[in-house]
C-alpha positions as CSV (number, residue, x, y, z in Angstrom):
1,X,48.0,-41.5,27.2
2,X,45.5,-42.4,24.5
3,X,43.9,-39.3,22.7
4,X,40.1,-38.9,21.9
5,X,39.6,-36.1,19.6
6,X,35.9,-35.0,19.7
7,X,36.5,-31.6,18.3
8,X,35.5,-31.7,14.6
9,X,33.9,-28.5,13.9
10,X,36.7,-26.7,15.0
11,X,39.0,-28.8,12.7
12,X,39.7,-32.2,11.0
13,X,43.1,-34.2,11.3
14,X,44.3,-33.8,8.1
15,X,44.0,-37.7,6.3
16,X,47.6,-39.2,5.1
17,X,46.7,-38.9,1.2
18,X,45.7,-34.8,1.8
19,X,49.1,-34.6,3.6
20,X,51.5,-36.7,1.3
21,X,49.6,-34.5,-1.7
22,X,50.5,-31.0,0.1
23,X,54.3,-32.4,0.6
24,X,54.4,-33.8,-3.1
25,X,53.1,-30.2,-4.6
26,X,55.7,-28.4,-2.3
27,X,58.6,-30.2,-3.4
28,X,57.8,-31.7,-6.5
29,X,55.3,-29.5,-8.5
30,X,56.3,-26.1,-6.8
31,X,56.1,-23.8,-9.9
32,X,54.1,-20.5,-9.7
33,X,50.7,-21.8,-11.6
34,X,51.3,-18.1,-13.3
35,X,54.0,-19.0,-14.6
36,X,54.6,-20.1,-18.6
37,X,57.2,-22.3,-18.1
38,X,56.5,-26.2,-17.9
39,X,56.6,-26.2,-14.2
40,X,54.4,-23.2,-13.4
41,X,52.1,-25.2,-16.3
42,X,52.1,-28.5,-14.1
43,X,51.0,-26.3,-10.9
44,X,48.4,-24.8,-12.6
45,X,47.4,-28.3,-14.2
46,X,46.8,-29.3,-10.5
47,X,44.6,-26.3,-9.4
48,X,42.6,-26.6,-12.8
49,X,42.2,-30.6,-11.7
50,X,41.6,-29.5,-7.7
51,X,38.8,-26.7,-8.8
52,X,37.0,-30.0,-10.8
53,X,36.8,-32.0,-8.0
54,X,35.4,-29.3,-5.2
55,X,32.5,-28.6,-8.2
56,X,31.6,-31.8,-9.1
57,X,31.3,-32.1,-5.1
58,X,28.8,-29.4,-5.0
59,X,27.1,-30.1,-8.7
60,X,29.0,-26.7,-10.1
61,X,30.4,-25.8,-13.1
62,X,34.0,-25.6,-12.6
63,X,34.3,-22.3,-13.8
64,X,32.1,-20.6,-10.9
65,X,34.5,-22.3,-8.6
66,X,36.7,-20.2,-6.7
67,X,40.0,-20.8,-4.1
68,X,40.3,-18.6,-0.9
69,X,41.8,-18.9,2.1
70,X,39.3,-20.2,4.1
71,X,35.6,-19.4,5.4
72,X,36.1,-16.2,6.4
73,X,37.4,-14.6,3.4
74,X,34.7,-16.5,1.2
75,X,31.8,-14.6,3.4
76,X,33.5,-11.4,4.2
77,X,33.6,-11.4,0.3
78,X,30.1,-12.0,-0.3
79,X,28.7,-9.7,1.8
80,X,31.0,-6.7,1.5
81,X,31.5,-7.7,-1.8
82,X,27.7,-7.6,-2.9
83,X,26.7,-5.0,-0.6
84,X,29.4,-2.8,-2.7
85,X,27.5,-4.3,-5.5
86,X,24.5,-3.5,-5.2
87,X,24.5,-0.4,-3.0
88,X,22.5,1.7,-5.5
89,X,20.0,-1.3,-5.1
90,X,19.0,-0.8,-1.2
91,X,20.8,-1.4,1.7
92,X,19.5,-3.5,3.5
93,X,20.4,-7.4,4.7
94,X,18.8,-10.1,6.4
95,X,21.0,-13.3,8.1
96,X,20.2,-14.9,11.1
97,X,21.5,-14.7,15.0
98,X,23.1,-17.9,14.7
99,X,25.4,-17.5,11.8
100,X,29.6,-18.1,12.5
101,X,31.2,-15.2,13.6
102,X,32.6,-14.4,10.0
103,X,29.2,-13.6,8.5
104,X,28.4,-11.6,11.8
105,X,31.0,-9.6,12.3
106,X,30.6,-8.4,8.5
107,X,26.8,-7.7,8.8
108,X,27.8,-5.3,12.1
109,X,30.5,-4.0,9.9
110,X,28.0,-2.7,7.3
111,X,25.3,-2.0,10.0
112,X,27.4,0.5,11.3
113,X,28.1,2.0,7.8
114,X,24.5,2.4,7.8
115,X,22.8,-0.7,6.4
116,X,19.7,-1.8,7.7
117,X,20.4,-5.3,9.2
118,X,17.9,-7.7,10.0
119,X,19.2,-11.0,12.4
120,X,16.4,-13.8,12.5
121,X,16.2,-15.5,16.0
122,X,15.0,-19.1,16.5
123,X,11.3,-19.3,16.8
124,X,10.0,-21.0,20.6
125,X,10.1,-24.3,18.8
126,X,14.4,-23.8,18.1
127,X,13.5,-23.2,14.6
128,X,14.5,-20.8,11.7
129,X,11.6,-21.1,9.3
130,X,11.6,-20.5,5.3
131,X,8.7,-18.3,6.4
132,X,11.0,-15.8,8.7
133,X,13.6,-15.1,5.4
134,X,9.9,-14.2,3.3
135,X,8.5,-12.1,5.6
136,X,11.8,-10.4,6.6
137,X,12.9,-9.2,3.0
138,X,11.8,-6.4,1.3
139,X,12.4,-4.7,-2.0
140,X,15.1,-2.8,-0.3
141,X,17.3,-6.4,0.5
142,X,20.4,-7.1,-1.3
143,X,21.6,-9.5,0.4
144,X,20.8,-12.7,2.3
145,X,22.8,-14.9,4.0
146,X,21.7,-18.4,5.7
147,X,24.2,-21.3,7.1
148,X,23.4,-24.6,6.1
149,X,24.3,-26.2,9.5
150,X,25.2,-24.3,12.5
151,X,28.3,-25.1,14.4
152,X,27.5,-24.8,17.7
153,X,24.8,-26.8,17.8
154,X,24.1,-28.8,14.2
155,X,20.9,-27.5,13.7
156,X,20.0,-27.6,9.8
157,X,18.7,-24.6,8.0
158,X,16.3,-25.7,4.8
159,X,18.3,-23.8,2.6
160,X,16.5,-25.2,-0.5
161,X,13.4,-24.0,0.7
162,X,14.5,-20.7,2.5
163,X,16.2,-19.4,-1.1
164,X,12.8,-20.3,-3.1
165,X,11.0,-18.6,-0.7
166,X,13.5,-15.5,-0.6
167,X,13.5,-14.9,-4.4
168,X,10.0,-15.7,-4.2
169,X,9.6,-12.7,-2.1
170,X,12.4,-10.3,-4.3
171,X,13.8,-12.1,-7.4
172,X,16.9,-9.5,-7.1
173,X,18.2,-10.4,-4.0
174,X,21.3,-12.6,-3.4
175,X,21.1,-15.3,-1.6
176,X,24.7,-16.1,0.4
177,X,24.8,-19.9,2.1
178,X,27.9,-20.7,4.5
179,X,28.2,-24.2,3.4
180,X,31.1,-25.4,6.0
181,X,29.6,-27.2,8.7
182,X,27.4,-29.1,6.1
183,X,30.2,-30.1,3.7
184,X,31.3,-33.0,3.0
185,X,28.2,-34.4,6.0
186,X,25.0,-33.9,3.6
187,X,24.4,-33.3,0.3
188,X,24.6,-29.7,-1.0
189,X,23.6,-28.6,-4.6
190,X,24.0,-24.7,-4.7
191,X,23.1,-24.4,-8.0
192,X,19.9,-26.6,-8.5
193,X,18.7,-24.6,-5.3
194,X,18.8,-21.3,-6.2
195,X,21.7,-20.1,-4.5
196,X,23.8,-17.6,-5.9
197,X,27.6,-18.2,-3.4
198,X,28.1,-20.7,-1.2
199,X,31.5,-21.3,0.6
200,X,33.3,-24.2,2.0
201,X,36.4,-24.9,4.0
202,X,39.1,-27.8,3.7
203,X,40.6,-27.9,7.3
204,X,36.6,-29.3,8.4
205,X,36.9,-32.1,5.4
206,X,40.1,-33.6,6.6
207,X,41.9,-31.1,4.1
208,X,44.7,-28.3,5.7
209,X,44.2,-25.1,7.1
210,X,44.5,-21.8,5.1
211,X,42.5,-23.2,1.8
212,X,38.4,-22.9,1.0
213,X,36.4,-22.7,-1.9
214,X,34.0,-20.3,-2.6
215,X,31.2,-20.7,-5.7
216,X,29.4,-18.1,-7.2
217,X,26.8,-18.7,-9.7
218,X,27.6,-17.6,-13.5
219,X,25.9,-13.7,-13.6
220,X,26.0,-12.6,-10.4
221,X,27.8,-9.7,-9.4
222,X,30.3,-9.4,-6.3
223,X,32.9,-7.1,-6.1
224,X,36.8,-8.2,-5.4
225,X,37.5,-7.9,-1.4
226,X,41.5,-8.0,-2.3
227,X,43.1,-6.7,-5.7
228,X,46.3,-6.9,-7.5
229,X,46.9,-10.0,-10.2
230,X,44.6,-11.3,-12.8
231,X,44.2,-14.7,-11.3
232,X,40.7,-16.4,-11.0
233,X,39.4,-13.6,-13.1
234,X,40.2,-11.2,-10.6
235,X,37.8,-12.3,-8.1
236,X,40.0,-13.6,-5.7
237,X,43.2,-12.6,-7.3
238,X,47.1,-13.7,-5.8
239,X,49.3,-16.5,-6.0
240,X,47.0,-19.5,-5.6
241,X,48.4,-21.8,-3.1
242,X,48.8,-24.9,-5.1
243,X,49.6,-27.4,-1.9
244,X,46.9,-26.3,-0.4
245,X,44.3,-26.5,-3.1
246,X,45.9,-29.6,-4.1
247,X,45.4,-31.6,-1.1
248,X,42.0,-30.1,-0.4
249,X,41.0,-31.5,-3.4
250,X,42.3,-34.7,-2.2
251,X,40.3,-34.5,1.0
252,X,36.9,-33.9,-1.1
253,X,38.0,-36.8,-3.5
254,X,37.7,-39.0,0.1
255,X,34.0,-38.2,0.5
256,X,31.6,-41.2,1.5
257,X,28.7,-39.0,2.9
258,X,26.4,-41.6,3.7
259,X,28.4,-44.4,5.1
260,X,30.3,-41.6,7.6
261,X,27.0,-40.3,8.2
262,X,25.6,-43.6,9.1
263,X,28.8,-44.6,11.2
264,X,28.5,-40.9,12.7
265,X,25.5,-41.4,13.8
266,X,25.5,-44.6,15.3
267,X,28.0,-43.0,17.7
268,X,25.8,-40.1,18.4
269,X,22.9,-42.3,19.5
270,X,24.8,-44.5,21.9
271,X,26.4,-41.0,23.7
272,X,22.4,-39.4,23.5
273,X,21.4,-42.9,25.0
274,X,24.3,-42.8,27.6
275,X,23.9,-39.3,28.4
276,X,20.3,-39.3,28.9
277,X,21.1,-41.6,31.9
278,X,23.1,-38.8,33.7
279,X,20.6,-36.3,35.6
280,X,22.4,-33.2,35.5
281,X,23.4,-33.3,31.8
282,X,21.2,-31.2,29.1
283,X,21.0,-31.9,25.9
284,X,20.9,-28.7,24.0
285,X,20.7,-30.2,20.3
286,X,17.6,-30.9,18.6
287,X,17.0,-34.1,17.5
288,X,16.9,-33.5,13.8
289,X,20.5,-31.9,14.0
290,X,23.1,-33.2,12.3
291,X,25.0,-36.4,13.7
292,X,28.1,-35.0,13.9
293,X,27.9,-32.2,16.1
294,X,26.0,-32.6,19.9
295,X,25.8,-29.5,22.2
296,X,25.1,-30.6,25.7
297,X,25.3,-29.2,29.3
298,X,26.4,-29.8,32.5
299,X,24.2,-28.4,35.4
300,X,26.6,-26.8,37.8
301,X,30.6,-27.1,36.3
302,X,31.8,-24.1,33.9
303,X,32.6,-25.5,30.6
304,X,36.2,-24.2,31.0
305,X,36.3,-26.4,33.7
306,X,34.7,-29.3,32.6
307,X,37.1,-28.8,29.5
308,X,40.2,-29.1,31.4
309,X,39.5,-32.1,33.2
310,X,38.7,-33.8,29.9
311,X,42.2,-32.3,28.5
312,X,43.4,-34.4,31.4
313,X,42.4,-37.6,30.3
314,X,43.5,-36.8,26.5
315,X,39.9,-35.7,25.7
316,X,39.1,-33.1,23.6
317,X,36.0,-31.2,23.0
318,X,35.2,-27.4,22.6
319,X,32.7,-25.1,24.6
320,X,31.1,-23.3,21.3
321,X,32.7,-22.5,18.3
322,X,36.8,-22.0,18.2
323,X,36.2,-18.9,16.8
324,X,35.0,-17.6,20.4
325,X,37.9,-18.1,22.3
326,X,36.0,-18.5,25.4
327,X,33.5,-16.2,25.3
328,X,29.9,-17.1,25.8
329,X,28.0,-18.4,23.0
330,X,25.5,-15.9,21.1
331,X,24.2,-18.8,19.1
332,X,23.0,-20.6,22.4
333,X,21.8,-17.0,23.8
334,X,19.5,-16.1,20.5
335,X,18.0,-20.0,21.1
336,X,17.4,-18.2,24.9
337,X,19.0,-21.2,26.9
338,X,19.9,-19.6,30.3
339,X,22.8,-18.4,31.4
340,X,23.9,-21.2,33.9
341,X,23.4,-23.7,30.7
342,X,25.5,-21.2,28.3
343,X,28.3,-21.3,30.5
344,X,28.3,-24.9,31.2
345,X,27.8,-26.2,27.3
346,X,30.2,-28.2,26.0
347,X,30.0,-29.2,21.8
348,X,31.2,-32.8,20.7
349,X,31.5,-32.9,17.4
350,X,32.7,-36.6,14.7
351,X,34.3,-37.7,12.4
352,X,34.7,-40.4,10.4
353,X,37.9,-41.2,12.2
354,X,35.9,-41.7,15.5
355,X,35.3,-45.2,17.3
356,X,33.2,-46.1,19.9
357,X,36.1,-46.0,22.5
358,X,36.5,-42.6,22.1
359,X,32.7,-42.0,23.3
360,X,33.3,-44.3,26.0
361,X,36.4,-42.3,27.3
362,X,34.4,-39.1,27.1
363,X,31.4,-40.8,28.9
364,X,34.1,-42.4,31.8
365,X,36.2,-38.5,32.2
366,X,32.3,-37.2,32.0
367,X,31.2,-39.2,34.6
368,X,33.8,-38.7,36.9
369,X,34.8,-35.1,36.1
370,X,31.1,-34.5,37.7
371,X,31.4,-36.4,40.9
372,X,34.4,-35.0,41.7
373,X,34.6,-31.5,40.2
374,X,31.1,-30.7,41.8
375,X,32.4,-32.5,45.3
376,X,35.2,-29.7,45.2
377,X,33.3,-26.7,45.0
């Protein structure tokens, strides 16, 4: 059975030059890069060459460029890391109810220590205005934290705009962007906008699983979440994991952001168009989201359901972000969508490995999951 993977913003297939990379660093350049020797010097050559690549990707200095393992760490060390920062500051933090569950779960983590958090909700228009962020900071906020793209539904924070306007409103504040669902899909320039950390994640660029990057601009302060070793100046200190970083670096080097986005797109439209033809379907995207992600609905059959009998015919899509593990969306409850469309939502997200026979298979399983699904209830 042929497979149709529509599941990109859970994760990429890694490409065959990120892959043959990893296996080359693993048994060819394997040396701690702590090491002095020669071989530790060549492994550290490689990270140096890896940490170029992912800032000239994001118009960074190289130096303000840091490796993690992944999303998760880069935000939980932004926000516990600058809330420990600045806690003499104020203690208070603005983000919004739509941010991935890494950012989240760290804001409640300092809510319940006490911080004042504020979570910015979708206007009745679906939108998170520049205008929300102003008039939600204070001079009490140390911290904000906006994604670029959401990853449920590919709605597209102004993140430009929204960290003008936020040091517009208190110049002292740091301004946190969760760059992953945006990366390597649009063009992001931390630095020339004002932000102070963005992260990013390799295993949604067609890059392995365990590696990310996280920048922080040159001055501002955020404290260590781990500790032990001197590497990357103690910010993210440990053995780097040179195959990883190696073949990340690989993947970013593989960036053609406008022709994928064209060819993205042109696959979005013909499902929208297909889609639109199928009464009991919702789309629950705006229009202006990003190509490569589409959250739809389907009136009457659970997602889990629905999800299975595309499994069946080598289909695979997701029901909100991986991170969930089944349970129902927040981000699609904050843009108060209800219920009965929550728990029917499905998320198709592209690549740049996706053809039109792969939207036609989903369309085809789609099409007949809902004839013959709802004829069994």
């Amino acid at each position: 059975m042929a497979e149709h993977y529509l599941d990109n913003s859970a994760t990429t297939v890694t490409s065959d030059a990120a892959a043959k990379k990893a296996l080359f660093m693993m048994t060819n350049e394997y040396g701690n890069p702590s090491s002095l020797h020669k071989k530790g010097l060549s492994a550290e050559l490689e990270i140096e060459k890896a940490r170029e690549i992912v800032a000239s990707s994001l118009a960074v200095d190289s130096s303000d460029v840091y490796f993690t393992s992944g999303s998760t760490e880069s935000n939980n060390t932004v926000v516990f890391g600058v809330a420990e920062a600045k806690k003499r500051t104020g203690k208070k933090v603005v983000t919004t109810a739509i941010e991935h569950s890494s950012t989240m779960e760290a804001c409640k983590k300092l809510e319940n220590d006490g911080y004042d958090v504020t979570y910015i909700a979708p206007d009745e228009n679906g939108e998170i205005t520049p205008f929300a962020f102003y008039d939600a900071v204070d001079s009490d906020t140390v911290l904000v934290c906006a994604m670029a793209v959401n990853n449920e539904t590919g709605y597209v924070l102004d993140i430009e705009r929204i960290a003008k306007m936020v040091k517009r409103k208190n110049p002292d504040v740091h301004f946190h962007c969760d760059g992953v669902q945006a990366y390597g899909k649009m063009v992001l320039k931390p630095k020339k906008w004002g932000v102070d950390s963005m992260c990013v994640s390799s295993h949604k660029v067609h890059g392995p699983k365990g590696v990310g990057a996280l920048y922080i601009k040159k001055g501002a302060r955020v404290l260590p979440l781990l500790y032990g070793g001197e590497q990357q100046k103690k910010v993210r200190p440990g053995t780097e994991c040179a195959p990883l970083i190696a073949s990340f670096a690989v993947a970013v080097s593989e960036f053609d952001i406008v022709k994928n986005a064209e060819h993205v797109r042109t696959l979005k439209d013909y499902m929208l168009t297909e889609l639109e033809k199928i009464e009991c379907v919702t789309i629950n995207s705006r229009s202006d989201a990003i190509p490569y992600v589409l959250n739809i609905s389907v009136k009457g059959i659970k997602s889990e359901t629905m999800l299975h009998h595309l499994e069946s015919d080598g289909i695979y899509v997701s029901s909100s972000s991986a991170c969930a593990k089944g349970k129902r969306s927040y981000v699609l409850k904050a843009l108060n969508l209800h219920d009965d469309l929550i728990d029917s939502s499905l998320r198709v997200s592209f690549s740049k490995y996706n053809v039109k026979e792969d939207v036609d298979a989903f369309l085809k399983s789609l099409k007949n999951g809902i004839d013959t699904l709802a004829k069994a209830k």
